[in-house]
N, C-alpha and C positions, 0 to 999 in steps of 0.2 A: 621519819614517820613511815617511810613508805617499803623500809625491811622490816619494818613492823606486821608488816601486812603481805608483803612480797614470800616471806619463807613459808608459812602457814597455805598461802596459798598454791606455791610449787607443791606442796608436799600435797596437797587437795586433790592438785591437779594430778601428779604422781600417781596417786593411789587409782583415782579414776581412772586413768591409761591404766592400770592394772587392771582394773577391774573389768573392764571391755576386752581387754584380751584374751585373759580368763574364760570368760563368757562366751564368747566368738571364739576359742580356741577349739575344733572338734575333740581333739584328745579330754580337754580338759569338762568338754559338753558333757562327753559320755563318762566322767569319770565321776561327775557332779551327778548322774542319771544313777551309776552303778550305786554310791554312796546311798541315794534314795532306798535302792533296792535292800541293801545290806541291812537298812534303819529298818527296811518292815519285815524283814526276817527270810525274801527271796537270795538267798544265798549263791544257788546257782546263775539265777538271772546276772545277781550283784560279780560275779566271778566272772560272766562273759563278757560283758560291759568292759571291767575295769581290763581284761585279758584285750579288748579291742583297741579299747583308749593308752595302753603300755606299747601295744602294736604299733601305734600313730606319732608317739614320742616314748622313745625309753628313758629319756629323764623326768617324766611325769610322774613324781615321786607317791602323789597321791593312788594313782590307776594301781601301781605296786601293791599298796600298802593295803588296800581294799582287794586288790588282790590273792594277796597272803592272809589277810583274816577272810575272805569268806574261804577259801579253801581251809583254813584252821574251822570255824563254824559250820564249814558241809561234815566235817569228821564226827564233832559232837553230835551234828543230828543223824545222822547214821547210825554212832555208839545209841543213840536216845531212839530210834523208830526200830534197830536191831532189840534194845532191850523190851522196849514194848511186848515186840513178837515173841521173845523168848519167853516172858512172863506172859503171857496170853498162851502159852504152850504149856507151861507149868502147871497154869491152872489148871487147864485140861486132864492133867496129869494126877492129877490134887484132886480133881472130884471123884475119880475112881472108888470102886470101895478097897480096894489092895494094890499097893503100886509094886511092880515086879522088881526084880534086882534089874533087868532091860533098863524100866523106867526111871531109876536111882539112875544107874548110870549115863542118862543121855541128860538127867537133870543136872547130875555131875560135868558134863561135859559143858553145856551149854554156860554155867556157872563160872567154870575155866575160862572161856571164851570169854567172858566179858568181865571179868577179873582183870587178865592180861591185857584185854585191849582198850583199857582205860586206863591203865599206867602206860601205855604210849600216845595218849592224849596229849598235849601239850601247849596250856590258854594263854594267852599273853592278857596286858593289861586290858588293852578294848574288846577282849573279849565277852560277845553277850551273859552276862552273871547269870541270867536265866538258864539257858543252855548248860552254862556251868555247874549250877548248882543244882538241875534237873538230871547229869550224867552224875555226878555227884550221889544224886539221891539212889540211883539205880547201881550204881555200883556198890555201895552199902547194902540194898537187897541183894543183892547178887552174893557177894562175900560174907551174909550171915545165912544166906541158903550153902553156901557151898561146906559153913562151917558143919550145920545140920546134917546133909549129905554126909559130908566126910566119918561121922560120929559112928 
């Protein structure tokens, strides 16, 4: 009766010595902090954290891996606050009453730019879908402007 009750409990107990050390671990403090960050969309913040906490233990698998995605999600919002701008430029461009061949071609340009540099995007699974599907969306406008452009 009493390994009935003896393994359930090692393993209780197991888990808990895991869990406090975890907890009390700084590496693992700040990598649990970073991870917070990453959730609410601070990318950068989530990237120093987890760059601090890899600092303190490099077999800290987790500080890595938060790591490399927010640096993969700082790219998306860059492609996505880049294209913003550019389409805020466009328009600009757009209300004229005559846009110049200048103005084709710097829309031509910008078009490029972000054609290209959303095929070297590159999301893995946990990447925020948002993000994804927001550079997504913007590269679609981009690539039926450029087709326009091009015409």
């Amino acid at each position: 009766m009493k390994t009935k009750w003896f393994l359930p409990g090692l393993a209780v107990l197991f888990l808990a010595v895991m869990g406090i050390y975890f907890l009390l671990n700084p590496s693992y403090e700040k990598s649990i902090e970073a991870k917070y960050y990453y959730e609410i969309g601070d990318y950068d913040e989530a990237y120093k954290l987890a760059n601090e906490a890899f600092s303190l233990d490099l077999y800290n698998r987790m500080a890595s891996t938060i790591m490399a995605q927010s640096k993969t999600s700082m790219k998306y919002k860059k492609y996505i606050d880049q294209g913003k701008e550019y389409m805020a430029e466009i328009n600009k461009i757009a209300a004229k009453e005559s846009i110049s061949d200048a103005d084709r071609a710097k829309i031509k340009l910008m078009s490029e730019i972000m054609v290209d540099s959303y095929k070297k995007l590159a999301p893995s699974v946990i990447t925020n879908s948002e993000l994804v599907r927001e550079a997504a969306k913007y590269y679609n406008d981009f690539e039926k402007l450029l087709e326009k452009v091009n015409r």
